[in-house]
C-alpha positions in Angstrom: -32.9 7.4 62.2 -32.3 9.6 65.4 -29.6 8.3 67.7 -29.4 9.5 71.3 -25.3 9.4 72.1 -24.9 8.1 75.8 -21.6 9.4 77.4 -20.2 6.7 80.0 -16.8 6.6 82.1 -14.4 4.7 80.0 -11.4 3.7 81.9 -9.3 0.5 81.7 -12.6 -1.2 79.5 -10.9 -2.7 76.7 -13.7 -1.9 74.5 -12.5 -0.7 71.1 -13.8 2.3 69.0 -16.0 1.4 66.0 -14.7 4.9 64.7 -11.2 4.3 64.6 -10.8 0.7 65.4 -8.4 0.9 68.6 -9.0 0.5 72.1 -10.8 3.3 74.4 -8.9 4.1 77.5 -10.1 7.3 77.7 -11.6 8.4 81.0 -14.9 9.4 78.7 -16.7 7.1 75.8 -19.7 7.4 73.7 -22.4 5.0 73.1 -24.2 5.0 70.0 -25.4 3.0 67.4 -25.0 -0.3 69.6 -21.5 0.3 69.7 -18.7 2.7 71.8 -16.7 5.4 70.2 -13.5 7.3 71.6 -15.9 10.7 71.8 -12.9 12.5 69.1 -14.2 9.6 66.3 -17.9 9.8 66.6 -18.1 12.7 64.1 -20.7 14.1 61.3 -19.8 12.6 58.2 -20.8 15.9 56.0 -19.2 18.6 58.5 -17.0 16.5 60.5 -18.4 18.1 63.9 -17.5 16.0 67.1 -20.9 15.1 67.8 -20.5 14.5 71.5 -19.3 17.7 72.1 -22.1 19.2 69.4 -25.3 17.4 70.6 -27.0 14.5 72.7 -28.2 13.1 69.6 -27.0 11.8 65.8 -28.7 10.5 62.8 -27.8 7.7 61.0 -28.7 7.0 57.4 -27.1 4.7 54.8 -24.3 4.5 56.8 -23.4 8.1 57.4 -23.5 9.4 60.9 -24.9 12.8 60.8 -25.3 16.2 63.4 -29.0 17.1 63.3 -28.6 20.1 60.8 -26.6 17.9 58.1 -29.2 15.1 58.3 -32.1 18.0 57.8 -29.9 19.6 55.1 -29.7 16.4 52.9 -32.9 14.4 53.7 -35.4 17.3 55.4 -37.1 17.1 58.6 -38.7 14.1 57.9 -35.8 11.9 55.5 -38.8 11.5 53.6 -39.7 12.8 49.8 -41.8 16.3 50.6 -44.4 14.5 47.8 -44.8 10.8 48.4 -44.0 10.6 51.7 -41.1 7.6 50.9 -37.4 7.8 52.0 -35.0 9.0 50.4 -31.9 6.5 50.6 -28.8 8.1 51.3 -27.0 7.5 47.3 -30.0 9.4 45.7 -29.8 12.5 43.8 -33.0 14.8 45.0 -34.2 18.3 44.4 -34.8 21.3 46.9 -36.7 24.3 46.9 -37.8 25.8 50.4 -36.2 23.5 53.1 -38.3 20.7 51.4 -36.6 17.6 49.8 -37.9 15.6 46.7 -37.0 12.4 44.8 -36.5 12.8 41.2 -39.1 11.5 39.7 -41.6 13.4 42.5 -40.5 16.7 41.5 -43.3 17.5 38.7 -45.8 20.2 38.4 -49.1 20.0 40.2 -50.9 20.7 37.2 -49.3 18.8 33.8 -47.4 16.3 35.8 -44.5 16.8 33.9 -41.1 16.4 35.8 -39.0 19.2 36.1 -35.1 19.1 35.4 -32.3 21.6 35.9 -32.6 23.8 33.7 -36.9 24.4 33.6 -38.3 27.4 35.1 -40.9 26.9 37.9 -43.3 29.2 40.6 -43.7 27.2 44.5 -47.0 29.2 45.2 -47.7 28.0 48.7 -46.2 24.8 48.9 -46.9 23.6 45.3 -44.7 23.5 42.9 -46.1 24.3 38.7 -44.7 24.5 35.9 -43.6 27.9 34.1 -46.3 27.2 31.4 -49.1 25.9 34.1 -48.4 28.5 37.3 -51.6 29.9 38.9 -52.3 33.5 37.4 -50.5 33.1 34.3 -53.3 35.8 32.7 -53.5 38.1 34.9 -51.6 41.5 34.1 -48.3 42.1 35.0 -49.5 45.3 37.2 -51.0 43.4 39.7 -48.1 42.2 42.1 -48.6 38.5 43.9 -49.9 38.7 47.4 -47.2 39.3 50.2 -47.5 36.4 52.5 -47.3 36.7 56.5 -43.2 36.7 56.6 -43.4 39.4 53.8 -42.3 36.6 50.6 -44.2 37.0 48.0 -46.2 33.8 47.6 -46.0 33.4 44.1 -41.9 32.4 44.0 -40.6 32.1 40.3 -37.2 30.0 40.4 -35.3 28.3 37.9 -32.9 24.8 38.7 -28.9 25.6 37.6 -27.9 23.2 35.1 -25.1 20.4 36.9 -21.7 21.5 35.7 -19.0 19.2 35.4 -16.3 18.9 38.0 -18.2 21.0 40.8 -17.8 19.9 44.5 -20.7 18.6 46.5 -20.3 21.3 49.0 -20.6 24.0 46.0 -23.9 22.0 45.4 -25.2 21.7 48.5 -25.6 25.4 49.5 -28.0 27.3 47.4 -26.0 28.7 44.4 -27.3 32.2 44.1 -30.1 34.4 44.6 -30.8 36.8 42.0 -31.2 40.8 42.3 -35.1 41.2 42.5 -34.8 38.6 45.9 -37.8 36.6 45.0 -36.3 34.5 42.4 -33.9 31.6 44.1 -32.1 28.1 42.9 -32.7 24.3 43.8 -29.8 22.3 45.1 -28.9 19.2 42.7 -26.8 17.4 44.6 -26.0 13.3 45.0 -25.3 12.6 48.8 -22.6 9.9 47.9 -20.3 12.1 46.3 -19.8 12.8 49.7 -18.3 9.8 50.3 -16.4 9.1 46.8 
């Protein structure tokens, strides 16, 4: 949930930091959360930005404290699965694909309904997502090219989901992993938000 960060004059208070755990007798403090923060503790817990100096405002979500951009990175604009419309909680793996966020289990093809893993093939042709077998246009000939949308991407967009490797780091996870020489085909971010955290 959003959290608007309320600066205040600290002085001799007493009050102590729920970041750090010791008293605030600095001439500034931060209010957040229902509780005051020495403004160096109150930091993202992804990018470690000092979010007082960053922003008027901080998420909160399964007990991370997050800048705006982390929050939207991990849980989309909404926090919400772009399918069902439920939250995601902040320990569950999702899947990516064009700023939107899915659960799981919600990432499937229009069409077959068939979930897809790393690994499968898929097209996003204007916000849905089908399967390789299933995609929209599958017998038309190769010679006619998709349709440029508006922002010049084609809207047809075939990408495939890299297979987890052992012993990568969240942060080589959480940033799209390549994008291959033709530019239209891209990869999904597979990625468990507690390993932040581990």
């Amino acid at each position: 949930s959003s959290q608007h960060l309320s600066p205040c004059r600290g002085g001799t208070s007493g009050r102590s930091c729920a970041g750090c755990g010791g008293r605030i007798a600095d001439r500034f403090l931060l209010f957040s959360m229902e509780r005051y923060w020495h403004t160096r503790c109150l930091k993202c817990s992804c990018c470690h930005a000092q979010l007082g100096e960053y922003s008027t405002t901080c998420y909160s979500k399964g007990g991370m404290i997050l800048c705006k951009n982390d929050y939207i990175r991990l849980f989309g604009h909404s926090g919400a699965c772009s399918a069902c419309g439920q939250s995601i909680p902040a320990s569950e793996m999702v899947m990516r694909t064009q700023g939107n966020v899915y659960h799981l289990k919600c990432f499937t093809c229009a069409t077959c309904r068939n979930r897809l893993v790393p690994g499968d093939r898929f097209h996003y042709v204007n916000g849905t997502i089908f399967c390789e077998h299933d995609r929209p246009g599958r017998g038309l000939l190769s010679s006619h090219p998709a349709p440029l949308q508006a922002n010049g991407i084609m809207s047809d967009q075939k990408v495939r989901v890299p297979v987890m490797e052992v012993g990568r780091t969240v942060n080589e996870l959480s940033h799209p992993v390549a994008t291959v020489a033709s530019g239209f085909q891209r990869f999904l971010d597979f990625y468990n938000v507690q390993w932040l955290f581990s």
